[in-house]
SERO-4910 file (N, C-alpha, C, O; in steps of 0.05 Angstrom, whole numbers):
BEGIN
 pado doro    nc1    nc2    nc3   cac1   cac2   cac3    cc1    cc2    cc3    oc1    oc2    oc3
  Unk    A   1569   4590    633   1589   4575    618   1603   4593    598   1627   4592    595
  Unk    A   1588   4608    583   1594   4622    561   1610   4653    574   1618   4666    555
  Unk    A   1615   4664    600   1626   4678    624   1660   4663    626   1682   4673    621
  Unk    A   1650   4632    638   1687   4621    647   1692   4622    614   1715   4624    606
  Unk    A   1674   4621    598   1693   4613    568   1708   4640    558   1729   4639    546
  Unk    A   1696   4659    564   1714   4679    552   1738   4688    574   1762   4693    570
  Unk    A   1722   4687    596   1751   4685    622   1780   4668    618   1803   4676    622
  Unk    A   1767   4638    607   1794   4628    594   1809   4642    574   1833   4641    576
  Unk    A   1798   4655    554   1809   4663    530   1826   4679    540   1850   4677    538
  Unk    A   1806   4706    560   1827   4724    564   1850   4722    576   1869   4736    569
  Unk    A   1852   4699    601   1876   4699    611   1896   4678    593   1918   4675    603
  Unk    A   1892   4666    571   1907   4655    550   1922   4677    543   1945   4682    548
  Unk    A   1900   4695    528   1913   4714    512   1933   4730    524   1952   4738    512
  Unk    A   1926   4736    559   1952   4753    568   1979   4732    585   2000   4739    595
  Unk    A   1969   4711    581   1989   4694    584   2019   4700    562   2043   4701    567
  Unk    A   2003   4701    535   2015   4694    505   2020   4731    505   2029   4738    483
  Unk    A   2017   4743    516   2024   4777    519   2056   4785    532   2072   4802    523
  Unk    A   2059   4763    560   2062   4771    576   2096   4774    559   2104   4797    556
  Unk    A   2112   4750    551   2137   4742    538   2137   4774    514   2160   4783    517
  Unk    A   2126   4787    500   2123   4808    487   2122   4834    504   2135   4853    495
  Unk    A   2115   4836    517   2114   4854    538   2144   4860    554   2159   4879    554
  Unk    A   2145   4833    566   2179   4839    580   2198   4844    555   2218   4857    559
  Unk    A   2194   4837    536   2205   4849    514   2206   4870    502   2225   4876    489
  Unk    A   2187   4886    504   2188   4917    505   2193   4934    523   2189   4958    518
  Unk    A   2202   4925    546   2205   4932    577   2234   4950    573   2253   4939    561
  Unk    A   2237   4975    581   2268   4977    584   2286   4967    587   2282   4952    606
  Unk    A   2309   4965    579   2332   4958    589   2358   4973    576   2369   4976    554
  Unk    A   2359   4979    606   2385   5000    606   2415   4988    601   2435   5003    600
  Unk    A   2417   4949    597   2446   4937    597   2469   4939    579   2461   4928    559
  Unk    A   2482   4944    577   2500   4946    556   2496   4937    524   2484   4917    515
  Unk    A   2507   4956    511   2500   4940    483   2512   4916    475   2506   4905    454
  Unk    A   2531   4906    492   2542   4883    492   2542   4860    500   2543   4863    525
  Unk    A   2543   4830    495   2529   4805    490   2548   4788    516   2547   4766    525
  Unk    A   2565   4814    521   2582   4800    551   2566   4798    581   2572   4780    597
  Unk    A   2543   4820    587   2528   4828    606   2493   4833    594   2486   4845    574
  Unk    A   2479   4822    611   2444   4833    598   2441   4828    632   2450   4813    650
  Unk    A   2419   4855    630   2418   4868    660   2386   4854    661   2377   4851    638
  Unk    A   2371   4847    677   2347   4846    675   2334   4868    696   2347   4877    714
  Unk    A   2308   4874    693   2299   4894    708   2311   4915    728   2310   4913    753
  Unk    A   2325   4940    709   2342   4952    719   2324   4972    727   2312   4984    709
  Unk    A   2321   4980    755   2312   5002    760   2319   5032    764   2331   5037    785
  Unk    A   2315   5051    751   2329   5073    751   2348   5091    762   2363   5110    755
  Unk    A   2341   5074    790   2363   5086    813   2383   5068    822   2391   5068    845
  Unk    A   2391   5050    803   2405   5022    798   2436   5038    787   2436   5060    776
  Unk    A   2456   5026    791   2480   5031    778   2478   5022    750   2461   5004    747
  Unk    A   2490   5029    730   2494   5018    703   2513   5000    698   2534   5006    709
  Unk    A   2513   4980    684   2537   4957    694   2537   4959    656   2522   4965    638
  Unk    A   2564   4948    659   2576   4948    635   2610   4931    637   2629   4933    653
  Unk    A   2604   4917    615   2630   4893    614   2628   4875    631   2649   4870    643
  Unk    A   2607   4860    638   2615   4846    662   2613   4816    653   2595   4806    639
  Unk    A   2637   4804    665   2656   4774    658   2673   4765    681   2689   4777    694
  Unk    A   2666   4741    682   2677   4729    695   2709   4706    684   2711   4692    664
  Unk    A   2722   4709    699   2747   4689    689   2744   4663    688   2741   4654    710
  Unk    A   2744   4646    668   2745   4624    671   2760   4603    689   2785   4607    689
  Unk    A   2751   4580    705   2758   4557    714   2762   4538    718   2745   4526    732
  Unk    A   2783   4524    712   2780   4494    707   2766   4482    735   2761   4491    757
  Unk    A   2761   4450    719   2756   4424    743   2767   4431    763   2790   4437    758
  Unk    A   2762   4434    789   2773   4430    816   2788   4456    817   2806   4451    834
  Unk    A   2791   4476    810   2788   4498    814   2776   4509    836   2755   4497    838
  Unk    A   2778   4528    858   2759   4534    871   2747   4551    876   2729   4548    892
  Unk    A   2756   4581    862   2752   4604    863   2763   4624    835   2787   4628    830
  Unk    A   2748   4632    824   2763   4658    807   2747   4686    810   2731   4688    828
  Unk    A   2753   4706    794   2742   4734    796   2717   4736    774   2713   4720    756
  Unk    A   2704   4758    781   2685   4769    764   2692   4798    774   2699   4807    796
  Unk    A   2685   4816    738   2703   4841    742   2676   4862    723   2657   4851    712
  Unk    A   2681   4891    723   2656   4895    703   2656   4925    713   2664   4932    735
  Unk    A   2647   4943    695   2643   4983    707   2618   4974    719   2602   4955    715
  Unk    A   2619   5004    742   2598   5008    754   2598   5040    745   2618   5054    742
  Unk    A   2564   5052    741   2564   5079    746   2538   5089    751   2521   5093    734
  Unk    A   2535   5094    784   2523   5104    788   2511   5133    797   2526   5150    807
  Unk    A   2478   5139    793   2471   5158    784   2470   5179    813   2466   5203    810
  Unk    A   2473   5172    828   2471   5174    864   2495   5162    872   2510   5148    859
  Unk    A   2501   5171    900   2525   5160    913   2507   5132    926   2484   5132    934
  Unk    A   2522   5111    925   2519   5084    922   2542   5069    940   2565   5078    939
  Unk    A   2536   5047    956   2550   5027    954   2552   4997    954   2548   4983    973
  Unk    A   2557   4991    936   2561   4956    932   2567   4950    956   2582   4963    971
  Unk    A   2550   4922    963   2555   4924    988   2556   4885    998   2564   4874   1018
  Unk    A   2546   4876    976   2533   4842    975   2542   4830    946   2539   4843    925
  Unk    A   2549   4811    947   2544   4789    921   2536   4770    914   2519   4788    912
  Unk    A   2526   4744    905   2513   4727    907   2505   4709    878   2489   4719    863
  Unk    A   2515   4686    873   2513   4671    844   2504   4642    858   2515   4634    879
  Unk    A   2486   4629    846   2485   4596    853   2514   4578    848   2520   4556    856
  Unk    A   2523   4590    838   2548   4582    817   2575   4579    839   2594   4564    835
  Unk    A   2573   4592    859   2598   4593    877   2585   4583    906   2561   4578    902
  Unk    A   2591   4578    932   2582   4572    957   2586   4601    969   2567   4610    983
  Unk    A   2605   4615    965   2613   4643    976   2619   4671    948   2631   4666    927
  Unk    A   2610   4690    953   2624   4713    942   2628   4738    952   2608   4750    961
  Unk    A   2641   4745    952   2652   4769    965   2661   4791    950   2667   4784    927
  Unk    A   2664   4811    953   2685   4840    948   2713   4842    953   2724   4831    972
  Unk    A   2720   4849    943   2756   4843    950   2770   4855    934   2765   4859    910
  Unk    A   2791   4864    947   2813   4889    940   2839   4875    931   2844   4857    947
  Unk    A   2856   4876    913   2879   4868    912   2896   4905    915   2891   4925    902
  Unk    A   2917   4900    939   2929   4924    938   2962   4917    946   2972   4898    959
  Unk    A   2973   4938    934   2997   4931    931   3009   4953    961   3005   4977    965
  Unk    A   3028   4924    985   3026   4944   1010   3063   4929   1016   3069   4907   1026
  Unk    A   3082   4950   1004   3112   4952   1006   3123   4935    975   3131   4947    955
  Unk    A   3122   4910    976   3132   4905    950   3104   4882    953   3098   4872    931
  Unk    A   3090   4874    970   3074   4844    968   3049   4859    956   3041   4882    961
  Unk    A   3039   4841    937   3017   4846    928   2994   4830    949   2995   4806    954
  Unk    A   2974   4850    958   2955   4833    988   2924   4832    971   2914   4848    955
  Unk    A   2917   4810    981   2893   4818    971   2871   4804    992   2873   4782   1003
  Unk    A   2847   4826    993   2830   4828   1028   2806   4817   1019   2804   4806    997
  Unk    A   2785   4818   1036   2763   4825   1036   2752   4840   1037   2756   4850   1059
  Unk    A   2730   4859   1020   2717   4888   1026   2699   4888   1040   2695   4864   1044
  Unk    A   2676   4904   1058   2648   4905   1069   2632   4910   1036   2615   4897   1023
  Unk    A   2653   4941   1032   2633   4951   1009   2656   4960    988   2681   4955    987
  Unk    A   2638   4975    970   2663   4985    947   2637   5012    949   2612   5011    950
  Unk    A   2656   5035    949   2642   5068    939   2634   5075    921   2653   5082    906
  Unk    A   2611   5076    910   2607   5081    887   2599   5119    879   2576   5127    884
  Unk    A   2615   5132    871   2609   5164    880   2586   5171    858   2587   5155    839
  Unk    A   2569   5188    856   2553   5196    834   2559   5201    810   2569   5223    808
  Unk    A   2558   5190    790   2566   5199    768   2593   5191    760   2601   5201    739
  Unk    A   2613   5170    775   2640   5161    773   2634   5131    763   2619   5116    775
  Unk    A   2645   5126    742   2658   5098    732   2676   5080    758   2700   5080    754
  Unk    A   2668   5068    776   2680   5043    782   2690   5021    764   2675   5009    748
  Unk    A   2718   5015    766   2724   4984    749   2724   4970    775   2734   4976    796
  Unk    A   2707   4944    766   2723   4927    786   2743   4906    767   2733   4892    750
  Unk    A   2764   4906    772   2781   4887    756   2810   4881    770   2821   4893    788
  Unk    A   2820   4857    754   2838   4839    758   2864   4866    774   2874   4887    764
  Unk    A   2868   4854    800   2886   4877    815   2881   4897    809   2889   4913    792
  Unk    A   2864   4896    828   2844   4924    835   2825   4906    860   2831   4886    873
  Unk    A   2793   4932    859   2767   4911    867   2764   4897    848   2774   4900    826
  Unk    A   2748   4879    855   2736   4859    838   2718   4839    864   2720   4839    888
  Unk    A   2698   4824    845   2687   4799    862   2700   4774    862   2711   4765    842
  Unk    A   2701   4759    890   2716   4740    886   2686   4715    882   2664   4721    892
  Unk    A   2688   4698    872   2674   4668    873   2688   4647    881   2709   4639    871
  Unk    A   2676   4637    900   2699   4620    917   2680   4596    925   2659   4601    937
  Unk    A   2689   4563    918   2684   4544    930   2660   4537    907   2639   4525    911
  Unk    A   2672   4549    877   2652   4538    858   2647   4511    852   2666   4496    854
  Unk    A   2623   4502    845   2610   4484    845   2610   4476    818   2591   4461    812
  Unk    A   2627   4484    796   2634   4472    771   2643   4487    759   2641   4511    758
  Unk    A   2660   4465    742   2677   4487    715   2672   4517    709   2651   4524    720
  Unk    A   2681   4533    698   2664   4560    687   2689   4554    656   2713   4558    653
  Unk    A   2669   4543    641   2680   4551    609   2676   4576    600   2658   4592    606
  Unk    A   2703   4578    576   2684   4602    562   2667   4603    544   2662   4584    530
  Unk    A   2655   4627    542   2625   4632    537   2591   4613    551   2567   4610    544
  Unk    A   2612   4605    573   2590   4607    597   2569   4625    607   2583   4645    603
  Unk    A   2552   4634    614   2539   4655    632   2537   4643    661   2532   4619    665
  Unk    A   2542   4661    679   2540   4667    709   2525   4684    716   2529   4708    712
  Unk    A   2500   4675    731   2480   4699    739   2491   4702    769   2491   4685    787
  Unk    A   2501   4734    768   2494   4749    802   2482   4768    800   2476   4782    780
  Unk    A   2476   4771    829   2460   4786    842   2469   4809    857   2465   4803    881
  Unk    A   2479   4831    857   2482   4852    863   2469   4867    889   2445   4872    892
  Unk    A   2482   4871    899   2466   4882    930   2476   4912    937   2496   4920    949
  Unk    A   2460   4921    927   2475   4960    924   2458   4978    958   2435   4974    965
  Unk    A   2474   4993    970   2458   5014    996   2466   5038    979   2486   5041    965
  Unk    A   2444   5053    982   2433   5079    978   2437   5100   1000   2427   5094   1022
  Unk    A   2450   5123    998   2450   5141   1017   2435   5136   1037   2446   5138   1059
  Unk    A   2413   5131   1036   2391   5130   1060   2389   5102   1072   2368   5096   1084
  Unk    A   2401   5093   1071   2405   5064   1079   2384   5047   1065   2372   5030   1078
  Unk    A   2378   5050   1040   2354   5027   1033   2375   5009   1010   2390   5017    992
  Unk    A   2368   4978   1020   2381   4959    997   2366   4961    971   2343   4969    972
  Unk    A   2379   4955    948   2367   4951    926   2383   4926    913   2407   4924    918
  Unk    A   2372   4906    896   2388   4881    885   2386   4883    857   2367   4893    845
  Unk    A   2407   4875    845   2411   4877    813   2416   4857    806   2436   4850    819
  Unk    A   2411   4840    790   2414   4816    778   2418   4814    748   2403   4825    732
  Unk    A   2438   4802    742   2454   4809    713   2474   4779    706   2484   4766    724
  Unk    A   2477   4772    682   2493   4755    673   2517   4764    664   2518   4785    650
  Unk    A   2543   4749    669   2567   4754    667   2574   4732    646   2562   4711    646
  Unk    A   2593   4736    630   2600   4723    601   2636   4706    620   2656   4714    633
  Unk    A   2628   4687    612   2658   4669    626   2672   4670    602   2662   4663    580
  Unk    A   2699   4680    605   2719   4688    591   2750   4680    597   2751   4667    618
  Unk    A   2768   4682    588   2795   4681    597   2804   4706    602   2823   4708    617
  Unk    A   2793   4731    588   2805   4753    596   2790   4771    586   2776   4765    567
  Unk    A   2791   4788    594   2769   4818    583   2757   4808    572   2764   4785    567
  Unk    A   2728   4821    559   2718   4817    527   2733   4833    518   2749   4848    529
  Unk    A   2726   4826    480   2741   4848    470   2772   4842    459   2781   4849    437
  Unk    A   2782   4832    473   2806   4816    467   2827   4839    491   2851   4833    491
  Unk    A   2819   4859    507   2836   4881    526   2849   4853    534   2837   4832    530
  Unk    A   2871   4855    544   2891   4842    569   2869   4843    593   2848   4855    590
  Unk    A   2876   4826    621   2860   4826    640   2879   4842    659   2871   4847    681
  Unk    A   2910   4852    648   2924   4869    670   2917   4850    705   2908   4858    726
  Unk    A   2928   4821    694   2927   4806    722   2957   4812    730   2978   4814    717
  Unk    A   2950   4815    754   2973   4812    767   3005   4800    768   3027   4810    773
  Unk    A   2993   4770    761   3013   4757    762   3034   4757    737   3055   4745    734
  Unk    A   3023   4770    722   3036   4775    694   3062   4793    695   3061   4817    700
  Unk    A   3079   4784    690   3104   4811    700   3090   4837    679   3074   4834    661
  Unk    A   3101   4856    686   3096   4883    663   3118   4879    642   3139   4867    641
  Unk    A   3105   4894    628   3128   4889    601   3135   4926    592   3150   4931    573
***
């Protein structure tokens, strides 16, 4: 008896450990309150700024945009949020005077190069969302990166719902004439 009694204690005690522990755990995410990376593994890209655009009611799709930089040649290759039915990669490119905008497989991520994905440019699309996105919302995705050697790795990170950059930057959308 006096055996299960301290057996209980101990797994209490590392129960009441465990929340302190992931708290001292690295994390490599931005110093900023727009993106928090959870269990980033070292051979993980570094994400920074990442936000999604806000959406009204019946809405059915907007972007999520954010740097990539990774430490290896890399490529994004998957996306994935509960928050949308579909997400994808996607290019807005400008082809004669029409501005087109595709679907990607992947986006290149070269060693040591800053990727933006943003508003006309790459970026992720979320499409066939399943509710509003206010701002200062969070959106959790999931990141699906290939490695030179063909091995997947997944990254999972929260995106800050916004109307436009953090920061107060312009989102340089498209549809905005230039000034």
């Amino acid at each position: 008896m006096k055996t299960r009694s301290l057996s209980l204690i101990a797994l209490i005690a590392l129960i009441a450990l465990m929340p302190m522990a992931a708290a001292a755990a690295p994390n490599t995410s931005s110093a900023r309150a727009d993106a928090s990376v959870r269990a980033l593994p070292e051979q993980l890209p570094k994400v920074e700024g990442a936000w999604v655009r806000t959406a009204v009611p019946g809405q059915q799709g907007t972007g999520a945009f954010m740097r990539l930089t990774a430490r290896q040649p890399m490529r994004l290759v998957a996306v994935s949020t509960p928050m949308a039915g579909t997400a994808e990669g996607h290019e807005m490119k400008l082809e004669g005077d029409i501005m087109r905008m595709r679907q990607v497989a992947k986006v290149d991520l070269p060693a040591g190069q800053t990727v933006e994905l943003k508003p006309g440019g790459y970026h992720l699309m979320l499409m066939d969302l399943k509710q509003a996105l206010k701002p200062g919302a969070v959106v959790p995705l999931t990141l699906v990166f290939r490695d030179a050697r063909g091995g997947e790795h997944k990254l999972e990170l929260n995106a800050i719902v916004a109307a436009q950059a953090p920061g107060g930057a312009p989102s340089h959308d498209v549809h905005q004439p230039k000034q």
